[in-house]
VOBA-1610 file (N, C-alpha, C; in pm, whole numbers, padded with zeros to 5 digits, always signed):
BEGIN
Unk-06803-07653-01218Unk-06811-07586-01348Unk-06888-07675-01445Unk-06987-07632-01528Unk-07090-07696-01585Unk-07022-07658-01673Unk-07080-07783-01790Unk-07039-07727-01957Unk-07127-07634-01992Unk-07099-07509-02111Unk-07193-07434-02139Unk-07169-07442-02294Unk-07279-07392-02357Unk-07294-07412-02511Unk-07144-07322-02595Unk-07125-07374-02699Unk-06952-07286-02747Unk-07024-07148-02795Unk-06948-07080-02806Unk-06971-06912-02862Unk-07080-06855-02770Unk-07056-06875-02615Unk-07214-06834-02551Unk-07108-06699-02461Unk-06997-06723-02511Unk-06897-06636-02404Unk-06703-06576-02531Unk-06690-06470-02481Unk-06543-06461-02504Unk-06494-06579-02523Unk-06408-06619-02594Unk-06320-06720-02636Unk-06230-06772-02521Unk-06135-06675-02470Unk-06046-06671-02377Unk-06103-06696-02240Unk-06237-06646-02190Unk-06283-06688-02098Unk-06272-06819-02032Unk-06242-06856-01902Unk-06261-06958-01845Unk-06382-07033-01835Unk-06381-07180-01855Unk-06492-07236-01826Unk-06481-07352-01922Unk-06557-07454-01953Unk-06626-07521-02061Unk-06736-07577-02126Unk-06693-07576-02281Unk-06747-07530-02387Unk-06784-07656-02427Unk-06892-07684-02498Unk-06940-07820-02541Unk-06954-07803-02702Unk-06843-07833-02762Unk-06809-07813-02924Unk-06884-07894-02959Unk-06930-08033-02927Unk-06996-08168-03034Unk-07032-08252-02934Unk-07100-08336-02962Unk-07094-08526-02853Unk-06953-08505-02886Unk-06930-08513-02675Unk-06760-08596-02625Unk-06671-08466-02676Unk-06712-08373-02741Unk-06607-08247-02744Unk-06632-08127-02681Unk-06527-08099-02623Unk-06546-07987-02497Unk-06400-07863-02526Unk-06363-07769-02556Unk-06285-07664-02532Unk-06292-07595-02384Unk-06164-07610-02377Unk-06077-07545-02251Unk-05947-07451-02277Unk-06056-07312-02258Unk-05910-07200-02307Unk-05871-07253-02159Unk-05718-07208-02178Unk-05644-07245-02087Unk-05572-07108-02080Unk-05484-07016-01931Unk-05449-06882-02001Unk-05265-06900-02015Unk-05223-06751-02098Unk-05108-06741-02113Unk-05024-06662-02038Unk-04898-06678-02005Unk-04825-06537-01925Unk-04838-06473-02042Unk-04858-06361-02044Unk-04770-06206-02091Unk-04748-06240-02229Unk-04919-06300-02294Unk-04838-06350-02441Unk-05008-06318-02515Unk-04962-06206-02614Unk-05066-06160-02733Unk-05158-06251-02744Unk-05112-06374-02749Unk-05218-06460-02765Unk-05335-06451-02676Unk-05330-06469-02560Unk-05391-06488-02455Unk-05398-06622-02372Unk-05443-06700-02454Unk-05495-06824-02406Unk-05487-06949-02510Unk-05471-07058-02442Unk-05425-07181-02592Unk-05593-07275-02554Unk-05638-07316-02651Unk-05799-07393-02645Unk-05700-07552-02614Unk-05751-07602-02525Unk-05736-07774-02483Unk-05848-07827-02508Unk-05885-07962-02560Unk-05982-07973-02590Unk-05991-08136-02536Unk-06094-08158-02447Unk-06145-08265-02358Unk-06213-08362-02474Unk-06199-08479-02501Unk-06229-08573-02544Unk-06329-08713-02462Unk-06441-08721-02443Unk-06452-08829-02426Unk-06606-08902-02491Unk-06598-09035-02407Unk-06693-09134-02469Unk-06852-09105-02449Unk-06901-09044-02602Unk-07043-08972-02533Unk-07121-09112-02452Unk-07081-09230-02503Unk-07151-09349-02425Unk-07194-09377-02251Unk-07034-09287-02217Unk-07036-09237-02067Unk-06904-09343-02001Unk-06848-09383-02102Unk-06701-09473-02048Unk-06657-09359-01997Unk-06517-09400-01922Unk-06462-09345-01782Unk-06329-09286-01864Unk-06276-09356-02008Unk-06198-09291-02130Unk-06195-09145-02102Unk-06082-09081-02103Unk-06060-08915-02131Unk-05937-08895-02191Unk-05927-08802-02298Unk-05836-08798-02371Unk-05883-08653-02446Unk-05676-08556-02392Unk-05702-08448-02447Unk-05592-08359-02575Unk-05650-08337-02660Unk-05573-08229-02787Unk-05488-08082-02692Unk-05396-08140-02724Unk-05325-08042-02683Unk-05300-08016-02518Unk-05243-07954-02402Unk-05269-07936-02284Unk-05205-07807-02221Unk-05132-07708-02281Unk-05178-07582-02228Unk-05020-07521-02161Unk-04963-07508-02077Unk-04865-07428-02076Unk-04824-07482-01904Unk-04718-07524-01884Unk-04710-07575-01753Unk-04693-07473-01603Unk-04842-07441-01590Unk-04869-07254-01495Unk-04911-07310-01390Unk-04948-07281-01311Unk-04982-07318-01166Unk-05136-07254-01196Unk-05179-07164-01282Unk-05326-07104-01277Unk-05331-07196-01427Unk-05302-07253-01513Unk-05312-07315-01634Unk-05383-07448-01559Unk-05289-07509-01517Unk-05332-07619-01442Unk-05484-07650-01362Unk-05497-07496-01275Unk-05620-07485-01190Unk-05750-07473-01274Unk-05755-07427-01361Unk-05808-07359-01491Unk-05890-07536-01527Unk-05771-07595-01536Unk-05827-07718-01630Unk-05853-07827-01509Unk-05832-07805-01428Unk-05884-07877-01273Unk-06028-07823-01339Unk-06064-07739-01293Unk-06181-07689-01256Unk-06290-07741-01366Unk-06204-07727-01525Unk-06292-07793-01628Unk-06339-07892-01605Unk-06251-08007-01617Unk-06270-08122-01583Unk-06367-08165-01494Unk-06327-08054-01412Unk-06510-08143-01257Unk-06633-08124-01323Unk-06592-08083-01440Unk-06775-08031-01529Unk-06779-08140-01627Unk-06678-08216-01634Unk-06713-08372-01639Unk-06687-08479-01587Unk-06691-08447-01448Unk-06706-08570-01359Unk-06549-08627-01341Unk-06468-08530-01403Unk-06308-08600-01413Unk-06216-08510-01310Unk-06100-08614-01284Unk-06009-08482-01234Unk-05893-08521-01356Unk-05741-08440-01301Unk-05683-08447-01379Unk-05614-08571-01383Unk-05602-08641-01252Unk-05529-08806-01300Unk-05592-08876-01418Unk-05701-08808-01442Unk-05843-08937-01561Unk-05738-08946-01686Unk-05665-08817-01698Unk-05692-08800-01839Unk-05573-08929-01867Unk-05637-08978-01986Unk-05562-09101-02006Unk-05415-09086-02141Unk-05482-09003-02249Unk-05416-08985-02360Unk-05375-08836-02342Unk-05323-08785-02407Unk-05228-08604-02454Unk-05196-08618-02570Unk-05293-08580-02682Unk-05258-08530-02794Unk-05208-08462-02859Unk-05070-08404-02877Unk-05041-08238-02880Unk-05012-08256-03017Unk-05026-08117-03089Unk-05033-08080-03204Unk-04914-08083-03275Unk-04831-07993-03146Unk-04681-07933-03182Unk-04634-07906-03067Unk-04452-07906-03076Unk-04379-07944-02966Unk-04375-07754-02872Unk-04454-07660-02909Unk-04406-07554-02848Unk-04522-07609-02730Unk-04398-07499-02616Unk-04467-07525-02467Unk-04624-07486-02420Unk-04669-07367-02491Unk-04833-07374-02432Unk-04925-07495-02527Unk-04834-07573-02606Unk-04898-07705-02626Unk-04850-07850-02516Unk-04734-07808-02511Unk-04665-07949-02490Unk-04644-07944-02251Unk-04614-07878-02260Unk-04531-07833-02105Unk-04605-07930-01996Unk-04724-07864-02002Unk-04822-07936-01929Unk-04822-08090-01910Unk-04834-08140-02064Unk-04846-08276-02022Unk-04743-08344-01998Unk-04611-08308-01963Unk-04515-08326-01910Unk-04516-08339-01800Unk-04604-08189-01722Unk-04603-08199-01600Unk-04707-08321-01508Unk-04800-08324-01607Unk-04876-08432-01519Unk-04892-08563-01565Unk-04839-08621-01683Unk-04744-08706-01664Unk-04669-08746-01562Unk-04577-08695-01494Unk-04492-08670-01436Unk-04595-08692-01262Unk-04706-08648-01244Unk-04738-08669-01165Unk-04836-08762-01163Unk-04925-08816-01238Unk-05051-08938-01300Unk-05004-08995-01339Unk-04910-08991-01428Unk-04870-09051-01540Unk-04972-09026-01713Unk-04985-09099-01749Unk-05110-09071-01867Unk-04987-09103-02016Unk-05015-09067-02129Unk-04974-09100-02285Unk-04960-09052-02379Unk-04810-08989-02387Unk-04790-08865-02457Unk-04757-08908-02626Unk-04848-08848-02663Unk-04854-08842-02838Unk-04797-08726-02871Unk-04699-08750-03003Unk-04666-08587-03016Unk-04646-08627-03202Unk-04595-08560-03307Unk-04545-08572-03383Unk-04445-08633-03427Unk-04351-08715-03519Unk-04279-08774-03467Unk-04115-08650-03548Unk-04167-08586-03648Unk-04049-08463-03710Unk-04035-08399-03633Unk-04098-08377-03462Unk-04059-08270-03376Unk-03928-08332-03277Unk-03952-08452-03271Unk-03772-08520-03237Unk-03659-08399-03204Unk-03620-08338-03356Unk-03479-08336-03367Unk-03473-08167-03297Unk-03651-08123-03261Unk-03640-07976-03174Unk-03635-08011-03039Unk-03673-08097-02984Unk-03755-08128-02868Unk-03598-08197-02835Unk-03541-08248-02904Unk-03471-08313-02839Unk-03313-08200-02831Unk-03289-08084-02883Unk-03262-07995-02844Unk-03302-07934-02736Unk-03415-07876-02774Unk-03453-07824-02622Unk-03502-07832-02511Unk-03420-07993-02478Unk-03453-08080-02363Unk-03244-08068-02287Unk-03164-08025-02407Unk-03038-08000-02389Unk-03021-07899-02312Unk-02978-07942-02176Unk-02895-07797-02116Unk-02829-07738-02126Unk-02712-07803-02250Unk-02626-07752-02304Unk-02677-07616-02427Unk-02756-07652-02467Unk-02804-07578-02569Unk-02877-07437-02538Unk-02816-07319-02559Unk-02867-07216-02514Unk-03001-07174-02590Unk-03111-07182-02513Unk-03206-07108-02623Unk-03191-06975-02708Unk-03273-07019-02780Unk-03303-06963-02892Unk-03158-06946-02958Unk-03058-07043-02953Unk-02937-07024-03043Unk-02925-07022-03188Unk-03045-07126-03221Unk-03087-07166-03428Unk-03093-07017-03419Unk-03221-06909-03389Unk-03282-06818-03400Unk-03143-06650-03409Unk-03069-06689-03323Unk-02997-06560-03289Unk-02918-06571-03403Unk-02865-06721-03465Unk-02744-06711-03575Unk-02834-06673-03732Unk-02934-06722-03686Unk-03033-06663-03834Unk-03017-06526-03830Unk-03106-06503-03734Unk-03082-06336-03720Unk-02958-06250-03779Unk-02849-06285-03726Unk-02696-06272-03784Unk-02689-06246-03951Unk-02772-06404-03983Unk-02691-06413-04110Unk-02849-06328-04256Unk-02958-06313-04133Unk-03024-06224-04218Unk-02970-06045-04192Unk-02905-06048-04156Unk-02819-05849-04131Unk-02929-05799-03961Unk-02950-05892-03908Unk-03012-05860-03811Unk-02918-05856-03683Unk-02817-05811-03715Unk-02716-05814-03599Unk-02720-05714-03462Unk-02810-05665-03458Unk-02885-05547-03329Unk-02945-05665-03289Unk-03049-05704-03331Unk-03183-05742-03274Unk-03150-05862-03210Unk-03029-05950-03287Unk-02951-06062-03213Unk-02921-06049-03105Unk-02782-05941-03046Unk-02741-05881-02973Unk-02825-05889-02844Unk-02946-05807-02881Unk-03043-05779-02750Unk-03123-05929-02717Unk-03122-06008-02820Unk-03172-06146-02755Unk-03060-06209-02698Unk-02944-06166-02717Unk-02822-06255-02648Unk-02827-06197-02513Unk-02855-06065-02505Unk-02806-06032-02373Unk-02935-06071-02268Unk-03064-06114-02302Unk-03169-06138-02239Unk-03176-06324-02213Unk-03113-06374-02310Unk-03120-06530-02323Unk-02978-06607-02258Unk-02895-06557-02364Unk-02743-06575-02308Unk-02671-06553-02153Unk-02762-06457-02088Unk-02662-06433-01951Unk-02649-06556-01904Unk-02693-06686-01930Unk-02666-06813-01814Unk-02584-06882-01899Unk-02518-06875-02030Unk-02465-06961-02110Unk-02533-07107-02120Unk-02687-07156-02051Unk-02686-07256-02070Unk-02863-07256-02063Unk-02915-07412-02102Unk-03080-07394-02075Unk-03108-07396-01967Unk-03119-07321-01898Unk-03163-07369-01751Unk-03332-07366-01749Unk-03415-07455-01851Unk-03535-07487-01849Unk-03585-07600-01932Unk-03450-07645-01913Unk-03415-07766-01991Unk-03495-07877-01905Unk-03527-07868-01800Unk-03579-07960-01710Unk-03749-07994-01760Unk-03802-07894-01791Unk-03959-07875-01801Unk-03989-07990-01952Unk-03873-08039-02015Unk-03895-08099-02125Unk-03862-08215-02130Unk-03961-08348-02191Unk-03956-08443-02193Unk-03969-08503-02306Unk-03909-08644-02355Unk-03941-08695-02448Unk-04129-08793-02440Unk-04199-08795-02529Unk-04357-08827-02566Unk-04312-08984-02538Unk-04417-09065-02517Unk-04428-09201-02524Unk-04443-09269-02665Unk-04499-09149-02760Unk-04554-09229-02921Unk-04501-09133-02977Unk-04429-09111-03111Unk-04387-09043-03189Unk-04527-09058-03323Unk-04588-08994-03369Unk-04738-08981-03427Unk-04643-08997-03591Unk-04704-09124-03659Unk-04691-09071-03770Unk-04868-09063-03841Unk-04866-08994-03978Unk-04976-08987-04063Unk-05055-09148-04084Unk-05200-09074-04029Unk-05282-09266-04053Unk-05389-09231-03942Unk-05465-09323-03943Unk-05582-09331-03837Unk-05540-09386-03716Unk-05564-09327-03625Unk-05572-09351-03483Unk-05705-09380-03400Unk-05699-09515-03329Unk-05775-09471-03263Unk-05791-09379-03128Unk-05879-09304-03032Unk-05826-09250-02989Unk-05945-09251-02830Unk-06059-09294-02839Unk-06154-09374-02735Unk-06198-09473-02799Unk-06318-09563-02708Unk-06325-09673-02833Unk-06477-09614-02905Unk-06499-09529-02893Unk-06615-09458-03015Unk-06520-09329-03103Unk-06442-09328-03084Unk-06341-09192-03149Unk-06213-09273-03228Unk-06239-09248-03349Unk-06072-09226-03422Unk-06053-09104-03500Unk-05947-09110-03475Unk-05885-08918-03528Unk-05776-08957-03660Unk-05807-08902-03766Unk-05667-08919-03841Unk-05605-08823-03833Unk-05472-08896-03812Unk-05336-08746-03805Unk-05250-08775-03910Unk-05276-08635-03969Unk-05228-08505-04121Unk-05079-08460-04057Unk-04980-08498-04087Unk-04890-08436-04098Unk-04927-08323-04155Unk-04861-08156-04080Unk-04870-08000-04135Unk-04769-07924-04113Unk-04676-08011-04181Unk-04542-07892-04104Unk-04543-07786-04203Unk-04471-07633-04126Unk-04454-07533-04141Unk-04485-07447-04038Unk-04550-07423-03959Unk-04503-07355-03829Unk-04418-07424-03766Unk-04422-07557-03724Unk-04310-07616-03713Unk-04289-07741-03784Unk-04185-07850-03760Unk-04114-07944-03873Unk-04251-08058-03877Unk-04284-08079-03733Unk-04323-08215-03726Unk-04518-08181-03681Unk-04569-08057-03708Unk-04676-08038-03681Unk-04803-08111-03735Unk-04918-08139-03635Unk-04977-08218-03709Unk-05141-08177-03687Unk-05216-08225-03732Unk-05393-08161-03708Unk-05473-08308-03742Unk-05553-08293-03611Unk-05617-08438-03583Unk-05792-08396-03639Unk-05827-08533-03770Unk-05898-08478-03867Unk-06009-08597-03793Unk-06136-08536-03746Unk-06227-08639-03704Unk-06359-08616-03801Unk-06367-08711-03881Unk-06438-08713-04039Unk-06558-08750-03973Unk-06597-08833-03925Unk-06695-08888-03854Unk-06817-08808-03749Unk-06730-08660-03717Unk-06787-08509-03643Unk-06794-08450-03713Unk-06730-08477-03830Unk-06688-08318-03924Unk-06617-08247-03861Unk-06478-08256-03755Unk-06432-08157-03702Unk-06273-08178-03756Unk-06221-08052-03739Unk-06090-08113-03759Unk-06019-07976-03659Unk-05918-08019-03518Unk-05855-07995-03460Unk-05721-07955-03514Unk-05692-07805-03536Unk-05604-07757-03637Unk-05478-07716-03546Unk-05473-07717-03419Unk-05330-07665-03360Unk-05310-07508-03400Unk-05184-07486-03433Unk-05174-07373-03524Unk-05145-07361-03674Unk-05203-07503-03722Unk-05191-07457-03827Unk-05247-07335-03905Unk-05375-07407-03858Unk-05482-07308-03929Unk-05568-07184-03831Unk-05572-07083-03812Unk-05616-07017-03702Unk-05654-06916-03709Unk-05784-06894-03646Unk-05898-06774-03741Unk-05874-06612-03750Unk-05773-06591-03631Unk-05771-06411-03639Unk-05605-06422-03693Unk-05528-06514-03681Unk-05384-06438-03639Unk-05349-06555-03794Unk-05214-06483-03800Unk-05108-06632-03935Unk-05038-06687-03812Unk-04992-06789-03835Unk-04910-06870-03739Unk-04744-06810-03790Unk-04690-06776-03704Unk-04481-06767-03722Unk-04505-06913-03784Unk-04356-06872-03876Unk-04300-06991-03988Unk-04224-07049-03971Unk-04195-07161-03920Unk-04069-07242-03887Unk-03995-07197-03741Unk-04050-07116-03623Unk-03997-07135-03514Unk-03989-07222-03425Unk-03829-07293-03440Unk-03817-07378-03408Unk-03689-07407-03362Unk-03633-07498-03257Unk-03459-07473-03287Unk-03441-07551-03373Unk-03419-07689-03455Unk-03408-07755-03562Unk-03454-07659-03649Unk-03361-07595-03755Unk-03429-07489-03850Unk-03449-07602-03935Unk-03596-07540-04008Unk-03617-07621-04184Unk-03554-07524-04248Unk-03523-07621-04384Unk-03493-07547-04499Unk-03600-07438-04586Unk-03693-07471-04617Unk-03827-07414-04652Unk-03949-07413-04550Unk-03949-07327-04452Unk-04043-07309-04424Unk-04170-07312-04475Unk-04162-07174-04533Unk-04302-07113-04591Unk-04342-07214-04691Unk-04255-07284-04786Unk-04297-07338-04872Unk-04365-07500-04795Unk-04307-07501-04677Unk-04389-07692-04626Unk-04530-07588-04558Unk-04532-07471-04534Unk-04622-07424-04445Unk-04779-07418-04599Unk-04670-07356-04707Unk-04784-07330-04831Unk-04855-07475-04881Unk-04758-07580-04903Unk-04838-07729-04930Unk-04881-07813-04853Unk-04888-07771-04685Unk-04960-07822-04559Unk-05121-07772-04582Unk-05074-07612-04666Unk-05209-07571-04625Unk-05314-07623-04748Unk-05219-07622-04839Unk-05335-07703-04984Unk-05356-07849-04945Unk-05278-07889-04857Unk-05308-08064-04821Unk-05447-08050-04744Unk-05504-07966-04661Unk-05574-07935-04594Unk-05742-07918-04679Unk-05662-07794-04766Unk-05777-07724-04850Unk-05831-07885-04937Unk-05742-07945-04982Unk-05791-08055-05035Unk-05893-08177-04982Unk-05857-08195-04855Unk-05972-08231-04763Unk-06095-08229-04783Unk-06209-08283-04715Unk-06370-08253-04707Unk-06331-08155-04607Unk-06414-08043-04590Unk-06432-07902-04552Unk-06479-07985-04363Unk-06432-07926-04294Unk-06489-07947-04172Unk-06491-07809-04061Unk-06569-07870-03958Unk-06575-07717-03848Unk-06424-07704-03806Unk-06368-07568-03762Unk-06263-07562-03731Unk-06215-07576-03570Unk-06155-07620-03518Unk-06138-07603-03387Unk-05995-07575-03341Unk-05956-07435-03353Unk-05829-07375-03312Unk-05793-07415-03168Unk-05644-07416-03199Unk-05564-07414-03080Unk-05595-07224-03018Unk-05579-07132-03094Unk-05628-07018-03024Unk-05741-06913-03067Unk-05821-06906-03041Unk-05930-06830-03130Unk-06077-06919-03125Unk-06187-06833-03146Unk-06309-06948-03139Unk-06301-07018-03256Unk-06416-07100-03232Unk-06426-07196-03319Unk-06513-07136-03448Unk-06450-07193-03584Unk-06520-07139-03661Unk-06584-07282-03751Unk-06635-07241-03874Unk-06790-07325-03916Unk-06691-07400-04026Unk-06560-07302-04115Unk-06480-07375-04226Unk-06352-07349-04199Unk-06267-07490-04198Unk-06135-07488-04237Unk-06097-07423-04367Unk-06201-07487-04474Unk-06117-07429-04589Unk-06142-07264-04613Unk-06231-07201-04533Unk-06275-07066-04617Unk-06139-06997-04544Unk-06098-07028-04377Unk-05934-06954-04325Unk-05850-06993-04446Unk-05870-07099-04461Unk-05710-07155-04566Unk-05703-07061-04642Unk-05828-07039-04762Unk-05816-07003-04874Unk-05764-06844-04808Unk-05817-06789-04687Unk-05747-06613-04659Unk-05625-06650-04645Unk-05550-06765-04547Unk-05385-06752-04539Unk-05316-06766-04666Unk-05420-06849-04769Unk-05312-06884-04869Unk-05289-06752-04983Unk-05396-06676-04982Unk-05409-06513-05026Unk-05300-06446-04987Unk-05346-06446-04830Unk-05241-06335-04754Unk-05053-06374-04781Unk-05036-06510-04795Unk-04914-06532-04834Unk-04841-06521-04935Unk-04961-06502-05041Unk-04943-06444-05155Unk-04913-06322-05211Unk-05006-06241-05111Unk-04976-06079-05124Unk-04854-06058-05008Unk-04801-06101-04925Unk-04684-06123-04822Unk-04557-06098-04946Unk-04587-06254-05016Unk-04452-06295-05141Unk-04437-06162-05224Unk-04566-06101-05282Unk-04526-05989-05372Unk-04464-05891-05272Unk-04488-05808-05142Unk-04455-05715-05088Unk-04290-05739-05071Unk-04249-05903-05030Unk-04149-05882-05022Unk-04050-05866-05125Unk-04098-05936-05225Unk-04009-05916-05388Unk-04012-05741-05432Unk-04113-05679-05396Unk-04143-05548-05403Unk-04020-05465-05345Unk-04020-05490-05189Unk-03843-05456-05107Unk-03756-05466-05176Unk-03695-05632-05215Unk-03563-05620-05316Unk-03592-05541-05416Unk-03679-05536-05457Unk-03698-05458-05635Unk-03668-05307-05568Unk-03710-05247-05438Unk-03663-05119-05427Unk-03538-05069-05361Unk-03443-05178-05328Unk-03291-05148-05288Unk-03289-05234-05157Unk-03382-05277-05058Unk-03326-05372-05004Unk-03257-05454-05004Unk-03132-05510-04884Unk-03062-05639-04999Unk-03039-05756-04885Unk-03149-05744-04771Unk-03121-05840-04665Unk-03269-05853-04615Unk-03273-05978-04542Unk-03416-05937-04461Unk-03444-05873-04352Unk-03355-05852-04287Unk-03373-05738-04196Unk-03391-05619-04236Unk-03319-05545-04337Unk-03362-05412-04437Unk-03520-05444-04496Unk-03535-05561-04536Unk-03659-05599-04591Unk-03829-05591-04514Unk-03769-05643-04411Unk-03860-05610-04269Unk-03929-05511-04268Unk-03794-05416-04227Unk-03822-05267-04175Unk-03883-05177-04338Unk-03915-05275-04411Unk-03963-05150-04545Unk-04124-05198-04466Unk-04134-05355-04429Unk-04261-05376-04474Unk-04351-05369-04305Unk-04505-05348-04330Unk-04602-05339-04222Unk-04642-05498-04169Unk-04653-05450-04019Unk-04651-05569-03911Unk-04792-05576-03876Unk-04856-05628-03827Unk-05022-05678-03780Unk-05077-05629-03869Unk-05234-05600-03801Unk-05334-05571-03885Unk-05301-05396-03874Unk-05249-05321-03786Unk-05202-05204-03788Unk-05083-05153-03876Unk-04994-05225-03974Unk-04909-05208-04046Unk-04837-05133-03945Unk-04779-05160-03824Unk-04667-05100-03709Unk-04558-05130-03829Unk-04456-05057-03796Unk-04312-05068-03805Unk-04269-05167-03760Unk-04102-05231-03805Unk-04048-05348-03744Unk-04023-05275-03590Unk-03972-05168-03597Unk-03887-05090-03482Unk-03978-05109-03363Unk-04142-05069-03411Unk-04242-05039-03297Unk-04283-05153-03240Unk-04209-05305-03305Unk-04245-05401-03228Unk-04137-05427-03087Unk-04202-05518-03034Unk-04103-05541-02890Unk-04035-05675-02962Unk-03910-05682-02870Unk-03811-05784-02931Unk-03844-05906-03000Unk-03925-05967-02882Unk-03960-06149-02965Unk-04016-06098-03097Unk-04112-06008-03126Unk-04198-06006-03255Unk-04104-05909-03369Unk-03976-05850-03314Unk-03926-05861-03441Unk-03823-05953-03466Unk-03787-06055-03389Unk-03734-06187-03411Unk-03790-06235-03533Unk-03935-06289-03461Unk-04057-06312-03617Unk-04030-06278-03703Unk-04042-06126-03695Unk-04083-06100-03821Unk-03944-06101-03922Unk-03840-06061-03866Unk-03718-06089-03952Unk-03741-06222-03992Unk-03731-06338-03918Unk-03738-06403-03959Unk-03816-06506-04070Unk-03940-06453-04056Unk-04087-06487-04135Unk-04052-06416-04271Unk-04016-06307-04301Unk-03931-06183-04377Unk-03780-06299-04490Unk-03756-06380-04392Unk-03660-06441-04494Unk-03698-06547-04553Unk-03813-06617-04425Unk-03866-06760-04534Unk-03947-06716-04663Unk-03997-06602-04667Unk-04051-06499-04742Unk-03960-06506-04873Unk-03870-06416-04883Unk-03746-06410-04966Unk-03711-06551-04967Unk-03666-06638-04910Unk-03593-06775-04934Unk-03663-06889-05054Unk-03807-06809-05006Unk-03903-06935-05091Unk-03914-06842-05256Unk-03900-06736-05261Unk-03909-06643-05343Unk-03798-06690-05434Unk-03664-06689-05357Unk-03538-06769-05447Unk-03551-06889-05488Unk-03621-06976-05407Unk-03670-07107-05469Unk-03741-07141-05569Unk-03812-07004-05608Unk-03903-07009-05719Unk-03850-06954-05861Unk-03749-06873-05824Unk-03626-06834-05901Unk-03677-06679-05959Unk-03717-06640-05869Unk-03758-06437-05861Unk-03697-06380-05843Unk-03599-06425-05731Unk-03450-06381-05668Unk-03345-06463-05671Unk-03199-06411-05659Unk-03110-06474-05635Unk-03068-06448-05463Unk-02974-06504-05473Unk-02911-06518-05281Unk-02796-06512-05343Unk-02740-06456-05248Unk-02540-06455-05198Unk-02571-06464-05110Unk-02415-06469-05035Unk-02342-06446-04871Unk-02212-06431-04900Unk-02252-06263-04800Unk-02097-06208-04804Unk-02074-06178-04686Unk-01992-06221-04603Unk-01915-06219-04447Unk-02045-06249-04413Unk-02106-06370-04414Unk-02222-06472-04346Unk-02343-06366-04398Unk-02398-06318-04447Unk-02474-06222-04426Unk-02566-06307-04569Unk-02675-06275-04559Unk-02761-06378-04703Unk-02806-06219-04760Unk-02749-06213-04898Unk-02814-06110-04929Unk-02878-06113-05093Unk-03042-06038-05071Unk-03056-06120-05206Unk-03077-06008-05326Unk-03108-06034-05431Unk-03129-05952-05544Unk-03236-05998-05629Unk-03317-05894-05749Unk-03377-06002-05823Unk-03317-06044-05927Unk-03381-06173-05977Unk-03334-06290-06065Unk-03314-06254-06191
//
């Protein structure tokens, strides 16, 4: 597999992509997930050192894996080379992988260091997934939609995929890294999709490797995570002005092609979250008094679907995205909150 020029093909397509000197994208694919495919991105020394080091690594698949075999021989590498694993954020079509070959090469797992207190949950066998998620659900009046994730998650009472998860070798805090010896990356703490998320800023390319923070067709879910934050939306809203504040660089998504500006996406998410905040203050103002009622007033994708017409995981989301919504809304003091028999129910201020 030869490298071929970026945007010469579908995004999702297999193969690789030659983003810059020493930068290469590798969609990698997904099971049975909207997304499609997560971008890995090959790092090395345009000098021609034997250094390889990669952003992110993809989902631990038996065709994920083959996928990025195959990249790699289009630079002279296999997969023992890779020396470093950069991951953005602790969810599995970032993280899984380099667990797994770790595990078989060995190599040097970098991760965030606020993703700890998830990762180290859902490395617990004891800990049933998605348990943070089902009691939210609960206490936003989402007590159906709980239900049907209990009976799909819950039948084993326990993680039984607790195995696939490992603790990183470096816990990443904010600062320059180096990362070959012609490459340093600074890593931006960006939490709000999740606690400890981070985006590796290479000033020196003009590129900056955004994970999910920032991502050109889709919004990233807010705080899914088992360690719940307190404010989501609101670490997700001043991640994204930490960003916008930045020198402007090319974007290089974890899913989606690559685009020319970080800040011109920012400035649409930070819009769209804006007109999000009014729709939902709009709900309470018309008799809603939970986020699950709140949900179901308001439109889902770019098709404005119903909550109902989504399939389960995505109205998990969206209830849930629906309260960091309202929660940050009370924080601003638009609304008030109660809880009556666990239930968060809000009003306006």
């Amino acid at each position: 597999m030869e490298p071929i020029p970026e945007g010469s093909a579908d995004w999702t397509e297999p193969g690789l992509y030659t983003v810059a000197p020493g930068v290469h994208r590798i969609p990698l694919p997904l099971p049975n997930d909207g997304l499609r495919a997560v971008n890995v991105y090959a790092l090395t020394d345009p000098s021609g050192g034997a250094d390889l080091a990669l952003i992110d690594s993809g989902w631990a698949l038996t065709e994920a894996r083959e996928q990025l075999a195959a990249a790699l021989k289009g630079l002279g590498a296999e997969l023992g080379d890779v020396s470093q694993f950069l991951v953005t954020h602790v969810h599995r079509d970032h993280y899984t992988q380099a667990v797994a070959l770790r595990r078989e090469f060995g190599g040097h797992i970098a991760l965030g260091a606020l993703e700890e207190p998830s990762l180290r949950m859902t490395a617990d066998p004891e800990v049933v997934p998605l348990v943070s998620q089902i009691r939210s659900l609960r206490a936003c009046g989402a007590g159906q939609v709980a239900d049907e994730l209990v009976r799909l998650f819950e039948v084993h009472g326990r993680n039984t995929e607790a195995s696939i998860w490992e603790l990183p070798d470096e816990w990443l805090s904010p600062g320059r890294r180096t990362v070959l010896p012609s490459r340093a990356l600074d890593v931006v703490h960006t939490p709000g999709h999740t606690a400890g998320h981070v985006v590796f800023d290479d000033g020196a390319a003009g590129l900056m490797f955004t994970g999910d923070h920032v991502l050109p067709h889709i919004t990233p879910s807010i705080g899914f995570q088992p360690a719940i934050a307190e404010l989501p939306l609101r670490d997700f809203l001043d991640s994204l002005r930490l960003v916008r504040g930045m020198p402007d660089r090319r974007m290089l998504p974890a899913h989606g092609p690559v685009a020319e500006s970080v800040h011109a996406r920012v400035d649409e998410l930070l819009d769209h979250h804006a007109q999000r905040l009014d729709v939902a203050a709009t709900t309470i103002v018309d008799g809603a008094t939970t986020a699950y009622e709140s949900a179901q007033r308001m439109g889902w994708t770019r098709r404005q679907r119903k909550l109902g017409d989504l399939d389960l995981f995505n109205q998990m989301l969206a209830v849930l995205e629906t309260a960091a919504h309202l929660d940050l809304l009370v924080h601003r003091g638009t609304l008030t909150l109660t809880v009556e028999d666990e239930v968060r129910r809000y009003s306006v201020a």
